[in-house]
C-alpha positions in Angstrom: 94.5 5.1 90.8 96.9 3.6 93.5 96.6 4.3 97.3 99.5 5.2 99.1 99.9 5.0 102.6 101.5 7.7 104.9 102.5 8.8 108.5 101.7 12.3 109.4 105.1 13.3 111.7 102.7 15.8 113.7 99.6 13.4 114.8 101.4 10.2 114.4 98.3 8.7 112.5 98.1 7.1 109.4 96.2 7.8 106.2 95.8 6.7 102.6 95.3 9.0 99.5 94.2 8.0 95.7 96.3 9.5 93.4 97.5 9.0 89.8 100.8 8.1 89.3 101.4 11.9 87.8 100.4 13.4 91.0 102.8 11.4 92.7 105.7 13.8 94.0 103.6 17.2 92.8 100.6 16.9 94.6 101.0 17.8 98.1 100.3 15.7 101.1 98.1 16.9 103.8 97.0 15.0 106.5 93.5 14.0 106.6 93.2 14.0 110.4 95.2 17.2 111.0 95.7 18.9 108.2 99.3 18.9 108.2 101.9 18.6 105.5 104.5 17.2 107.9 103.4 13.5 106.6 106.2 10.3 105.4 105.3 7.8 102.6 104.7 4.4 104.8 106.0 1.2 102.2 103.1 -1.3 102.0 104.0 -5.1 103.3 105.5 -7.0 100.2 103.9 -10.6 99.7 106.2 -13.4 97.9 104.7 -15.9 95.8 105.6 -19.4 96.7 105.0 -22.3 94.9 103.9 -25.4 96.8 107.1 -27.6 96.6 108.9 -24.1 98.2 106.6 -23.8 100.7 107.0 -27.5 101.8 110.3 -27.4 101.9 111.1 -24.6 103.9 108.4 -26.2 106.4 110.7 -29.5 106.5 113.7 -27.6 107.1 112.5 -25.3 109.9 110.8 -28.3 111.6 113.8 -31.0 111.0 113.3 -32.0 114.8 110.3 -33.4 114.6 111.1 -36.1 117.1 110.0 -35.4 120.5 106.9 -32.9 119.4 104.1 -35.7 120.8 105.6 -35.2 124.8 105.7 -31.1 124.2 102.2 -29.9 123.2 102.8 -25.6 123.0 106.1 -27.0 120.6 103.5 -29.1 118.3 101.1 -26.3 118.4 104.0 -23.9 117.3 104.7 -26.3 114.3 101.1 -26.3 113.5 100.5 -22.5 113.7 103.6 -22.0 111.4 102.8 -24.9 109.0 99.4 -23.3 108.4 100.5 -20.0 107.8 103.1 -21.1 105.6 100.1 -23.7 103.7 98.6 -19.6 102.4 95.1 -21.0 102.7 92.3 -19.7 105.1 91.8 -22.5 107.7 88.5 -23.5 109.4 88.0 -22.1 112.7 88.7 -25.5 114.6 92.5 -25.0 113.4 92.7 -22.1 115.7 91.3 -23.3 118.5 93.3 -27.0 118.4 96.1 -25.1 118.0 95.4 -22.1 120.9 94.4 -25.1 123.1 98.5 -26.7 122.2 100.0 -23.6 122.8 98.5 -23.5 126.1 99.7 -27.0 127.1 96.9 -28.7 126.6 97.7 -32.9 125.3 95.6 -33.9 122.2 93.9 -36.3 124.5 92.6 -33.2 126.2 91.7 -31.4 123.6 90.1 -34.6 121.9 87.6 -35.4 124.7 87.0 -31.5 125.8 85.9 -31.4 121.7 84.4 -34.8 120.7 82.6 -33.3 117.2 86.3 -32.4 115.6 87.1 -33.8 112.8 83.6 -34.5 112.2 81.6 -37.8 111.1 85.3 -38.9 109.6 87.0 -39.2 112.5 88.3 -37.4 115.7 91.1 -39.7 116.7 94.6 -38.9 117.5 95.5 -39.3 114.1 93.1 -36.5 113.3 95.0 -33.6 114.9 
């Protein structure tokens, strides 16, 4: 059966029900937090499947200007944040915090000595983040 989400008008919270798609538009909807009836249908975020060559290239055309990024850490921590959401895999934890730590200002020689274990065995240079 497929959830739909909705907005109760009176509580202002939100709420999912299971119902089949006959139910749909018969059934009535009462809110599960206040009973109400006073509820709207909420539209669930759409996801778009990109292949890999898409997803580079809109990466290369919103980061064009790549000159300059090594003399503006919170810009090269932007780039990164963007380019890894835009990658669509789950990142290790050390992403984050590289990239928190740019956003704050922080050069990669700071954030290289303040964590000397990333990048692991391989490496940990400059060329690393």
């Amino acid at each position: 059966m497929p959830t739909y989400d909705f907005l109760c008008l009176d509580c202002q919270k939100r709420f999912d029900l299971f119902m089949t798609y006959s139910e749909y538009g018969t059934k009535p909807i009462v809110c599960a937090h206040c009973g109400s009836t006073n509820a709207k249908r909420r539209l669930n975020r759409v996801r778009i499947a990109k292949s890999e060559e898409s997803r580079m290239e809109s990466m290369t055309d919103d980061f064009s200007g790549f000159e300059g990024l090594e003399n503006d850490p919170q810009a090269m921590g932007r780039m990164m944040r963007k380019m890894g959401k835009e990658m669509g895999e789950d990142l290790p934890p050390e992403f984050d915090d590289v990239v928190d730590r740019l956003e704050a200002g922080q050069s990669p020689e700071e954030i290289e000595s303040a964590l000397p274990d990333l990048g692991g065995e391989a490496g940990g240079g400059e060329d690393d983040l």
